[in-house]
N, C-alpha and C positions, 0 to 999 in steps of 0.2 A: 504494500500500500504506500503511497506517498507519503502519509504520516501515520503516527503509531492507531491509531482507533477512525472508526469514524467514516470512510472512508473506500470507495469501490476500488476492489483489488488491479492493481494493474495487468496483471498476467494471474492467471489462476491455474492450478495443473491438481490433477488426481492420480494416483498409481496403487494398483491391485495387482499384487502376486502370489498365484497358487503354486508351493511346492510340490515336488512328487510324496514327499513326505516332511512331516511334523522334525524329524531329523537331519534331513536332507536340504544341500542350500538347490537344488538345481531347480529348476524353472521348469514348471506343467505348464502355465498359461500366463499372461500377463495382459493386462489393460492399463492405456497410458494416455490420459487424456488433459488438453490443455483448453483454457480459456481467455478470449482477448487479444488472439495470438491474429487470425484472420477470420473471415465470413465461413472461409472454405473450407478452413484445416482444424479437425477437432481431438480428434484421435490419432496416435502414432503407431500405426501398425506394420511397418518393417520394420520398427523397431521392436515391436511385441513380436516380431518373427525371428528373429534375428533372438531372443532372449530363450524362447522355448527350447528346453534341453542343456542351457549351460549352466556352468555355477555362478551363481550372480554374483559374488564377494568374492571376484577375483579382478587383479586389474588389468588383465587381456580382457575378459569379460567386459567391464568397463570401458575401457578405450573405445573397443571395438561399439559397442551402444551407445555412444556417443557420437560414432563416428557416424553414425545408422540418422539418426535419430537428426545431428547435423544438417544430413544432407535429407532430409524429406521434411522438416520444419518450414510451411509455408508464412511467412510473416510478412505482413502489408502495412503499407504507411495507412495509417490512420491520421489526418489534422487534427490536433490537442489530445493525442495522447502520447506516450512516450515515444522516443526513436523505435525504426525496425533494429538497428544495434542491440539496444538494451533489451528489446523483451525475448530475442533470439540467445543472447548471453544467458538471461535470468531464467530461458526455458531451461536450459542446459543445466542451469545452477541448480533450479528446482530438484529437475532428475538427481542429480549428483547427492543434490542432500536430501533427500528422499531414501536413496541406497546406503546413505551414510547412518542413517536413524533406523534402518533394518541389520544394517548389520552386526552380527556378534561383537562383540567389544573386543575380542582378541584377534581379529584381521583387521584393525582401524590403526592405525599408527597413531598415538595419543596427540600429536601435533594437529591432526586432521580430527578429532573428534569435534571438535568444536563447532565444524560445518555442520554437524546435525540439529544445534543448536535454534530453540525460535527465539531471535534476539527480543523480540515484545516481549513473550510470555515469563521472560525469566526476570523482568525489572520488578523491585518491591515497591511496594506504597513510596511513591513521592513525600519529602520531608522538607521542612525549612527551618530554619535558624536566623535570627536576625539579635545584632547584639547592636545597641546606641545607650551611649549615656539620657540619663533625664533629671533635672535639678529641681528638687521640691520647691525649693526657696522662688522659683523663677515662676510656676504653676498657677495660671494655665498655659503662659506659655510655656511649651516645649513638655508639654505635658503628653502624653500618650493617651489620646482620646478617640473615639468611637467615631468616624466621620459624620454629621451631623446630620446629613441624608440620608444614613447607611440601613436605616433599620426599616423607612420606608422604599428604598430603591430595592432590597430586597426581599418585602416582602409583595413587591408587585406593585406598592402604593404610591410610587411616584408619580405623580401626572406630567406628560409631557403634552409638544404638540399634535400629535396624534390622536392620545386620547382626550382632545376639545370634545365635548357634544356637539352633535349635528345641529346646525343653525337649520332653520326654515327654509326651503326652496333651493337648500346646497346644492352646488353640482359639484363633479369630480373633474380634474383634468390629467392630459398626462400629452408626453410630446411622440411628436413622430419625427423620425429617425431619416437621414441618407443612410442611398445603401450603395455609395460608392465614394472611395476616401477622396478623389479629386477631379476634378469636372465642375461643369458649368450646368450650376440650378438653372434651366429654362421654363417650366412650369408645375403645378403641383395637379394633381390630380387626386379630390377628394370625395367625391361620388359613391363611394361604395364605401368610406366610412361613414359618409353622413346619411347613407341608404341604412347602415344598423341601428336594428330597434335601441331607442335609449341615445341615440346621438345626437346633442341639441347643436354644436355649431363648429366649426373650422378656423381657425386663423395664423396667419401666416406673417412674415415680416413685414408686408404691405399696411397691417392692419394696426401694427405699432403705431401711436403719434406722436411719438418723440422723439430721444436718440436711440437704436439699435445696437445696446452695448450693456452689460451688465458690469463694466471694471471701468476704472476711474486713472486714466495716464497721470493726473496731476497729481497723486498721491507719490508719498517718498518710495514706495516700495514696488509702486505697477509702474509700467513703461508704455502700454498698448490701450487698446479698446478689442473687445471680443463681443463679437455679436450672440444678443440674444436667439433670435433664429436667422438661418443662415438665408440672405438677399441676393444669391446669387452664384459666387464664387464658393464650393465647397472645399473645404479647406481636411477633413479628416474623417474616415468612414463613423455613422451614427452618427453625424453632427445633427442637430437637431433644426429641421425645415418648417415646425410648424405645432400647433396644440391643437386638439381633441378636447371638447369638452362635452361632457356625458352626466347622467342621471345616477351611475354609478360608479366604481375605482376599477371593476373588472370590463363596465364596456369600455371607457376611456382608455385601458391599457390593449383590449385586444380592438376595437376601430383606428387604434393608433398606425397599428402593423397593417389597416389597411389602405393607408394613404402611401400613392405612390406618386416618386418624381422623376421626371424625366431630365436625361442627361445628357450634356454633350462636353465633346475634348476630354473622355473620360481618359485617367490615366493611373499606371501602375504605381502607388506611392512610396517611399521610401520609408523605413520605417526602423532604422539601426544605425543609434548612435555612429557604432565604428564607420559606416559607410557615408555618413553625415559632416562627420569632421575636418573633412580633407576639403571639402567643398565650399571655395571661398562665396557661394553664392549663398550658404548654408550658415555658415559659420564669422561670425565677428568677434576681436578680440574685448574682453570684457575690464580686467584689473593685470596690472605688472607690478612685482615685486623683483627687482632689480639683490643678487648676491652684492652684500658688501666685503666678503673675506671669498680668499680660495687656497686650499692647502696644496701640496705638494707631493705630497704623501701618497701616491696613488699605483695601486700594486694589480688593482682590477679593474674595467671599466664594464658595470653594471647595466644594460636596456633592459626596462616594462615597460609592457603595456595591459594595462585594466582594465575593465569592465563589468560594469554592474547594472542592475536595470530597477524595472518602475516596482510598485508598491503599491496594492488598493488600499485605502483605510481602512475597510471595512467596518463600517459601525452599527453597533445594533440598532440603531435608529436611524435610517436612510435619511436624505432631504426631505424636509416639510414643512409646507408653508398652509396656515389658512388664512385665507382673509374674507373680513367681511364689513360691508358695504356701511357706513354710518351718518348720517346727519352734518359730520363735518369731515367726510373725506373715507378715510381705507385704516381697518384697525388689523395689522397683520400682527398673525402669530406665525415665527419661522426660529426654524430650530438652526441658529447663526451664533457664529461668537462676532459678530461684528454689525449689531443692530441700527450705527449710522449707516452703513453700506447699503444695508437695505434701503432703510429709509432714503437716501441721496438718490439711490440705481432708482427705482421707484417713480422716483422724483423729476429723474431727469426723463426717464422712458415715457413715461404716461403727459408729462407735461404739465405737470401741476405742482402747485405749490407745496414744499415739504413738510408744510406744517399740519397739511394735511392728510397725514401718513403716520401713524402712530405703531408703533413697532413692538411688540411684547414678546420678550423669553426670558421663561422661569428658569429650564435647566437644559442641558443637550445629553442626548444618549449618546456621547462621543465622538470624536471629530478628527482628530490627530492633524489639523489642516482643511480637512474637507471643505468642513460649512466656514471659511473665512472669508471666500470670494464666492467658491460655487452658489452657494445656497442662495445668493443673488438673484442669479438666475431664474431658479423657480419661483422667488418669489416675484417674481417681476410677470413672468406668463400667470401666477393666481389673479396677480392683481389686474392683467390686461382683461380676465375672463371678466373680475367684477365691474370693471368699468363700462363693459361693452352689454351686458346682459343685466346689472345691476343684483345680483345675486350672489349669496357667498359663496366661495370655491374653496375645495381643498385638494392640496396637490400632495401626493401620497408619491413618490420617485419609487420603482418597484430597482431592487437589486439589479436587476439586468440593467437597468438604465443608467442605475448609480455607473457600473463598472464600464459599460458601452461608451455611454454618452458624453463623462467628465475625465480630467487629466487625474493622475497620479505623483506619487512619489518621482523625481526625477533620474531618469537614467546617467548615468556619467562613464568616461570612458578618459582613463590618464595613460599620458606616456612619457619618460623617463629615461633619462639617460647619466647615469653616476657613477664619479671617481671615488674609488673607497681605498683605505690603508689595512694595513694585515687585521686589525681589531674590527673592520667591518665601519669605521668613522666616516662620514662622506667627508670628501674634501671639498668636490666642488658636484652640482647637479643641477639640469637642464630640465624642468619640468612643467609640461603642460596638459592641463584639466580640462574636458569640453562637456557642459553639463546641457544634458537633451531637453528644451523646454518645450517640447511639441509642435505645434506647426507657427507658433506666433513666440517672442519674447516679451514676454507681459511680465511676472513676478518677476523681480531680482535677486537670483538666489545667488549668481556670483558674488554681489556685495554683501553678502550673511558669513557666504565662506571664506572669504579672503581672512579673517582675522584668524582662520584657525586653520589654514591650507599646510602647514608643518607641525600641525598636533602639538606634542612638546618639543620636539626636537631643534637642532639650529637651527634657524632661521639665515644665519649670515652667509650661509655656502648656498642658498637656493635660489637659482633665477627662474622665479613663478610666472607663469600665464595663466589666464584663464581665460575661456570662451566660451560665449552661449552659441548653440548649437540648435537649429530647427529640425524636425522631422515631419511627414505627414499623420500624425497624431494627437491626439487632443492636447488642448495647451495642459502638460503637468501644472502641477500646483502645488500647496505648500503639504506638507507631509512633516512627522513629528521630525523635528532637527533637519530641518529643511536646509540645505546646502554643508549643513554643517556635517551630517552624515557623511556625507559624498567624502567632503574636504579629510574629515578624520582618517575612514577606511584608506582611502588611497594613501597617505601618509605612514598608517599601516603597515600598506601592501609592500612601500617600499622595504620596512625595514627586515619585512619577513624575509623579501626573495634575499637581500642582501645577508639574511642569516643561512640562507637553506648554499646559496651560491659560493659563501665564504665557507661553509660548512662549522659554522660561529652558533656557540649556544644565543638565541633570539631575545632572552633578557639583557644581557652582554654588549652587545648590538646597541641595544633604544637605551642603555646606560651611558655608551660611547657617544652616544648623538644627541643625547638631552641638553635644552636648553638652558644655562645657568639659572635664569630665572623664575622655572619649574621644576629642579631638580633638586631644592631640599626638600620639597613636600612631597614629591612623585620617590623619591628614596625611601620616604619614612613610611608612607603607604605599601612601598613595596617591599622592606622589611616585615610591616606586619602583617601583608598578606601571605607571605612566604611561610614566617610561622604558623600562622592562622590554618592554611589548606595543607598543610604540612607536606610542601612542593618538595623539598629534595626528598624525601623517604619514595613519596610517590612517583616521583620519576624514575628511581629505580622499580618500581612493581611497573611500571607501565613497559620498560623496556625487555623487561621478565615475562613478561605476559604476553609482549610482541614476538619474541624469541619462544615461545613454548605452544603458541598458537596459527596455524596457519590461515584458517576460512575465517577468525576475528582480528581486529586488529585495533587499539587504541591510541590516540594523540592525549598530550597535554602541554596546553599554552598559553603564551600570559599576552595580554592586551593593555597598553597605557593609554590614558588619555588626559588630553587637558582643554576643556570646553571655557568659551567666552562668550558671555550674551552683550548687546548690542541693542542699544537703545531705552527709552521709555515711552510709555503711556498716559494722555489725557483720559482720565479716568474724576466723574464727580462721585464723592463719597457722601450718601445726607443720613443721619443717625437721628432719630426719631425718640422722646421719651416721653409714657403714656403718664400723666396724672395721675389717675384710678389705681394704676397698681406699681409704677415705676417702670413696665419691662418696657423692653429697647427690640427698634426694630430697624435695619438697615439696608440702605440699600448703596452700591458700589459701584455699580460701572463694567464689572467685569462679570463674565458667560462663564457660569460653573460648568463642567463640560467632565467631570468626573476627578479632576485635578485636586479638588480640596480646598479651592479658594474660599468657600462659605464657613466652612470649620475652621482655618487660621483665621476669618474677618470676625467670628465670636472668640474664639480665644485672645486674641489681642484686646477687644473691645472688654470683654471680661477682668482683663488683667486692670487696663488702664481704668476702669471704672470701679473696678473693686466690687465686681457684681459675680453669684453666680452666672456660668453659663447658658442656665436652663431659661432665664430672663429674656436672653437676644433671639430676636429671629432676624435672617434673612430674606427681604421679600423681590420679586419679580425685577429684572430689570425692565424698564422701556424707553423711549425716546422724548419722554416729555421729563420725565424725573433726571434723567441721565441721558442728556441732547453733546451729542459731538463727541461719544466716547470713540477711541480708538479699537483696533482688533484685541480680542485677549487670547496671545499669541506669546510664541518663544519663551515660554516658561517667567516672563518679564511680571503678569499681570499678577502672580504669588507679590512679587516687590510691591507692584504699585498700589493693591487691592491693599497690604497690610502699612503702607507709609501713609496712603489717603484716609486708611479708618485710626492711626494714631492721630493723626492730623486734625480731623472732626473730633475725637473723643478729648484730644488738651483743650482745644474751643469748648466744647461744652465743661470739660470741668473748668475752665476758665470764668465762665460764665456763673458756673456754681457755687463759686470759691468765697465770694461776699456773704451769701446764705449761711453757708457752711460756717461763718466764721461767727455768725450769728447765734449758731446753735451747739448745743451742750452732746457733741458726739454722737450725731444724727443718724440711722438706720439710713440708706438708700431711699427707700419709700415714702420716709419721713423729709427729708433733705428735698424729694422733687415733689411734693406737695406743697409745702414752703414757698418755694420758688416758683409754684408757679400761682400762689399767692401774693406774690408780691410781684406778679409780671415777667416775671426772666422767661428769655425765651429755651423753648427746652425740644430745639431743634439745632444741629450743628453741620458744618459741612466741610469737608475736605478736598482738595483737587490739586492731582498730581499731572506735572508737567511731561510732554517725551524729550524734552531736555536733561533731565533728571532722569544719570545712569546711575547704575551701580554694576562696576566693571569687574566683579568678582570671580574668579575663576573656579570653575570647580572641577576636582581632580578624580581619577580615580583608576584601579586599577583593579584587573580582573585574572581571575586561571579558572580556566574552563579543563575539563576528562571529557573526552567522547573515544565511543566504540562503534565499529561499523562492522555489520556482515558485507566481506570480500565478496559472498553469491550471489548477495542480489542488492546492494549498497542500503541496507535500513543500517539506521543507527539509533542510538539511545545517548542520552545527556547523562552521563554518568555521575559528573557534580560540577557545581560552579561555587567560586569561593569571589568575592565584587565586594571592594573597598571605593567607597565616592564622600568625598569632601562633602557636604552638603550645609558646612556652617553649623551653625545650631539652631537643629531644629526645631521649627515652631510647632508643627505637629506628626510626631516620630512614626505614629501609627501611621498615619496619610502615607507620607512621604516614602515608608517603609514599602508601600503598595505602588506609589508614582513609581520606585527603582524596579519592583520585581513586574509590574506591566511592563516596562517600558523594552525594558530588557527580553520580555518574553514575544513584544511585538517584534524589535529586531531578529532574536531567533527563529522566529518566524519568514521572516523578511531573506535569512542567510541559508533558509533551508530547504522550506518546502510553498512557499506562496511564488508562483513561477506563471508570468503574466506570458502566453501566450500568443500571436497574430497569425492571421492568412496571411499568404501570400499578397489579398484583397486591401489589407491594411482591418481587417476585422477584426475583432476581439475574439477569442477561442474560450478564454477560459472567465466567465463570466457571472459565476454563481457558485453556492458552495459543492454542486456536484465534481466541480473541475476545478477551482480554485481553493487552497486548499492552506487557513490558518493552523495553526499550532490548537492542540486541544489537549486538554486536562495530562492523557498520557504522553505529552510530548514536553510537559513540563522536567526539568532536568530530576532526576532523581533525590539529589542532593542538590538544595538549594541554598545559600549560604550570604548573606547579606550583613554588612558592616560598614558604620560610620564614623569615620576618621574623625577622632580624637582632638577636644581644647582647639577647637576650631569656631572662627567667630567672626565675622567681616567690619558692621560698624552699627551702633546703638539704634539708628532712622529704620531700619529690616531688621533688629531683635539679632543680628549677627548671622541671618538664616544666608542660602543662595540659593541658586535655580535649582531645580529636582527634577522636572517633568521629562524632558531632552536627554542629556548627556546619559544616562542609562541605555539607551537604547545605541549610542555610539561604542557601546562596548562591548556590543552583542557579536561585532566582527571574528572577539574571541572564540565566538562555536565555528566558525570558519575556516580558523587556523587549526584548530584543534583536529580538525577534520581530515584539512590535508596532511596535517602530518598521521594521522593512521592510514590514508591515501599512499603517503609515500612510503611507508612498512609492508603494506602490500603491493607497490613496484619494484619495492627491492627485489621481493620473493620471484619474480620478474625476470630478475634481472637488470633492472634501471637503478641507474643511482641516484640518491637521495640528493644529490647536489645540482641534479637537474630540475628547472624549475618548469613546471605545469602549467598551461593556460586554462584556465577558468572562469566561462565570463558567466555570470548570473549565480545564481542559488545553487546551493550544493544539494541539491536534489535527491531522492536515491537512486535514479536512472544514470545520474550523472557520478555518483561515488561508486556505482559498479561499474562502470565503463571506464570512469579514471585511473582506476585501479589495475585495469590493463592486465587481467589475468588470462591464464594460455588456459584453455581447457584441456590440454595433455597434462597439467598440473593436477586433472584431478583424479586422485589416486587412494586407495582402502591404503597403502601401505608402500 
């Protein structure tokens, strides 16, 4: 299977054999049958002919059925499913360790049992560990608290925008799709969607009357305009030509697919980074980072080249927007972390004033990026429906749409060229990054990465380029650690191949290359992760284990990092305090979206007021209470959500302080009764600037264990041990979950989520039948979590740093971890370990048994 549970098997095989006897190994009859392999071919029967009569547990036996079995295996390209390569190897494998789990244990050479092995079946219960300081005296901050939505999220009770009740006379919408990546819209043809029962109406770009464009160029962070529906020029396969709006969510999704458009100057699109880069028509340089030193020292001259691709977010709650029609204008509910965007995009599209556009979100079932720009989008075609029919609409985005229709994670593709010294130290290196932004350069994720394009390492020997790179694809978009991902792993990459090339232990390396100015923390880190996962014992068992095993094979490797966030947030903070009973109710500015921002905005507010917890509520954000708020993004809006609500809470006790001074050691309750007896107003508010950083680095360092079956590439997370700077945490509990998601999204992202296309520029892999997250047993076995020690930034953020991002930058560690049990079984090969592998995309299992490069004349009882 692609991942441990869950999941249609890629190749599936059955084998039955009747002995002559209960004693006897030789072969009466045999049935051998495979699944998934082609339409045609189900059963192997010259190879069940070929068996009758011999001793099966011999290895002429063997050879020879193999050889049988080879050569009448018919296997066919299937588009989005594995290569014919892999599932013609993993048939083989099959057989092989099939015979290997019958045989007596005393003709199996104990190196070779292990092939018999089901590397699923044998992992235990998944375990975690997580160790952080927490200071009474400090409490609530940094206190270890129950996330504050946690008990209602799950127990089902959260209300999002989905579950709104149905307004009066709703209708549904949803979009129709090109079905060709590039050509010329010349007309639509909607007759036979508007012929299904339930289909009230059609429209198209034409029908917009404003601007045609859901993203705003004059922002610091876009570059472009992207059209709401496409006017013409189609720019990427399932761009969207047009809405469907219907009486229900199931006719609006299935009259969608019956609108058709006609095309002309259709053409084949391009759709791979590496083939994108070269093409100056393609490719503009973005940022230069010019080496200011070059050493001398040069005993090898290093070339990469890398590749890595896109990332759905998958979120449990797709786009949703509802709106409905009101007395002064459009009251949208959309599940967005950037509720101006709405409102603006809204604004400009429909042509009306934005005052009249009132915007509402309580919470987001997830985003990673998604809903910062996209979610615009749709809401913008709800809001055309309401305009146009004066009826509420609710736009429900089905899965297939999400993943068809919108950009993802950014593909990137680096190449390199470096002078290293005998210790593997660059001296001097040539390197340039081309990041794939789809068919348009609209977000700027170059300028996110540039500050971290050398991870820790020196910066002074590096002469950096970077380029955005276009493909005929949907414009990518922000994704968690957006450019910053990219920038890390390639930095990475470098210092592996330079370990595996010099044949240089790979912590020895990134110690040789660190940057003075990350290298007393990144040491101290990597001291006590060392102890902590107790690496050198284990690197001995690992290499004991590779040596005593031939069909498994283990890696174990360490990953540094050092992340830097970038920028701030307008964000209005207003803090509300009742009369009647004292409690406090807040509102912030920033899109809770699972990150924990509501729970640190009560803990802080608790601390500085000196109130229980159970006092504060967090309510709704929308555009009238919180007008011109910024995106809550880059893990930035933890800073600004908690500097904006200490900000409001010293104004109001500012406000209190005369009262207070009035009275003889006043209860809370008593103190805001008082006061508001005497007039004080008992309303505060805070607002944080995006000029106001905090440029705080957070570190962290990680060692990943993995094992892979050499037969058919499954592996298992055998353990991970992640040390991350994180300041001091405001809330340990949260934060504890922000590392171990974020972390598990990247493993995800490095192993088995493997984004698909036709040749057509289509999406293949589109939904969870084919697309395919990390699930419960895919979690590492051992999972190990730690936060780095008497670390503190500065008193305005409680000494905290980012948490949400940098986790997930050190997921590359299962990667490495990977190849190196990859190159354990090339050795057995015959390849040596100092040869370095191309790998572009996720380490797949199709792809860790094909890497691995095994002869099938290696497979042997003895």
């Amino acid at each position: 299977m692609p991942r441990s549970d869950s999941a249609r098997g890629m190749i599936n095989a059955g084998f039955l054999y009747k002995m002559k006897s209960t004693s006897s190994n030789i072969v009466d009859s045999a049935r051998i049958v495979f699944g998934n392999i082609s339409p045609t071919f189900v059963r192997a029967t010259a190879t069940e002919k070929y068996l009758k009569g011999k001793n099966l547990f011999t290895n002429d036996t063997l050879t020879t059925a193999l050889k049988t079995l080879d050569k009448e295996l018919v296997v066919e390209e299937n588009p989005g499913e594995p290569p014919v390569a892999y599932r013609k190897q993993a048939a083989l494998g099959l057989f092989y360790k099939g015979l290997l789990k019958l045989a007596p244990e005393n003709t199996v050479n104990p190196r070779y049992r292990s092939g018999a092995i089901k590397l699923h079946d044998e992992r235990p219960l998944s375990r975690g560990y997580q160790l952080f300081e927490t200071n009474p005296e400090k409490w609530p901050i940094n206190k270890p608290v129950t996330k504050v939505d946690g008990l209602i999220q799950t127990a089902g009770e959260a209300l999002y925008v989905e579950d709104l009740p149905r307004f009066h006379q709703e209708v549904f919408c949803a979009f129709a799709l090109s079905t060709v990546a590039l050509g010329n819209l010349v007309s639509i043809d909607s007759s036979k969607a508007l012929a299904y029962p339930g289909v009230i109406a059609f429209y198209s770009a034409k029908d917009i009357p404003g601007a045609n464009t859901f993203t705003m160029p004059d922002q610091l962070l876009f570059g472009s305009t992207e059209e709401i529906l496409c006017s013409g020029e189609v720019k990427y396969y399932n761009q969207p030509i047009g809405i469907i709006v219907a009486e229900s969510r199931h006719i609006a999704d299935t009259a969608a697919k019956l609108v058709v458009g006609e095309y002309t100057n259709v053409k084949e699109p391009l759709i791979d980074i590496r083939d994108a880069k070269d093409d100056p028509n393609r490719t503009t340089a973005a940022m230069t980072m010019e080496a200011t030193d070059r050493g001398e020292d040069v005993v090898k001259e290093i070339k990469g080249l890398n590749s890595i691709y896109g990332q759905y977010h998958f979120t449990i709650e797709t786009l949703v927007t509802v709106v409905n029609p009101s007395d002064q204008g459009f009251d949208v509910y959309s599940s967005t972390h950037w509720i101006e965007g709405v409102q603006m995009m809204i604004s400009k599209a429909l042509n009306i004033d934005q005052n009249r556009v009132d915007v509402h979100t309580r919470r987001v079932g997830g985003s990673y990026g998604l809903k910062l720009s996209r979610a615009n989008q749709g809401a913008i075609a709800a809001a055309l429906v309401v305009q146009k029919l004066n009826r509420p609409c609710r736009f429900i985005q089905s899965l297939t749409t999400n993943t068809r229709a919108h950009g993802k994670r950014l593909p990137c593709c680096s190449e390199f060229n470096a002078g290293v010294n005998s210790s593997g130290q660059i001296q001097h290196i040539d390197y340039n990054i081309y990041e794939d932004n789809g068919y348009t350069v609209n977000e700027r994720f170059s300028l996110i990465g540039l500050e971290v394009f050398n991870n820790a390492y020196n910066k002074s020997r590096w002469n950096y380029k970077s380029f955005d790179s276009t493909t005929d694809t949907a414009s990518n978009t922000w994704a968690r650690a957006p450019g910053t991902l990219e920038s890390i792993a390639m930095a990475e990459l470098v210092m592996e191949q330079i370990s595996y090339e010099m044949n240089l232990d790979p912590i020895d390396v990134r110690l040789a290359n660190l940057d003075q100015e990350y290298e007393s923390s990144l040491k101290e880190m990597l001291d006590t992760i060392l102890v902590k996962s107790d690496y050198k014992n284990r690197r001995n068992l690992v290499t004991k284990f590779n040596s005593e095993n031939r069909w498994k094979k283990r890696g174990l490797r360490v990953a540094f990092l050092r992340w830097s966030p970038t920028g701030g947030l307008n964000l209005y903070i207003n803090i509300s305090v009742y009369r009647g009973d004292g409690t406090v109710a807040i509102t912030h500015g920033g899109i809770e979206m699972g990150q924990g921002i509501n729970t640190k905005a009560v803990q802080v507010a608790a601390y500085l007021l000196n109130i229980p917890m159970d006092k504060i509520q967090i309510k709704e954000n929308n555009t009238m209470i919180a007008p011109n708020c910024y995106v809550s993004g880059g893990s930035l809006v933890n800073f600004n959500v908690v500097v904006g609500v200490r900000r409001a809470c010293e104004e109001l006790l500012a406000k209190l302080q005369p009262i207070r001074d009035q009275m003889d050691n006043p209860t809370w309750e008593e103190l805001i009764t008082e006061a508001y007896a005497q007039n004080v107003e008992l309303q505060a508010r805070g607002f944080t600037k995006n000029t106001e950083e905090y440029p705080f680095p957070a570190y962290g360092v990680t060692v990943s264990e993995v094992e892979i079956d050499v037969l058919t590439g499954e592996l298992e997370i055998v353990r991970v041990d992640l040390i991350e700077d994180v300041g001091l945490s405001i809330s340990p509990e949260v934060d504890v979950g922000q590392v171990e998601g974020a972390f598990m999204m990247g493993l995800g992202y490095w192993t088995c989520e493997n984004l698909m296309y036709g040749k057509n520029g289509e999406l293949l892999t589109d939904r969870t039948w084919n697309y395919h997250v990390p699930l419960c047993r895919d979690i590492p076995q051992d999972l190990r979590v730690y936060f780095r020690k008497n670390s503190y930034t500065e008193d305005a953020i409680f000494g905290s740093k980012c948490i949400g991002e940098p986790p997930i930058c050190m997921s590359i560690v299962i990667a490495f971890a990977i190849r190196e049990a990859i190159v354990a079984a090339r050795q057995e090969s015959g390849i040596s370990p100092q040869e370095w592998f191309q790998e572009n995309g996720p380490y797949t299992v199709a792809r860790n048994c094909l890497l691995a490069s095994t002869k099938v004349e290696d497979f042997k009882f003895y």
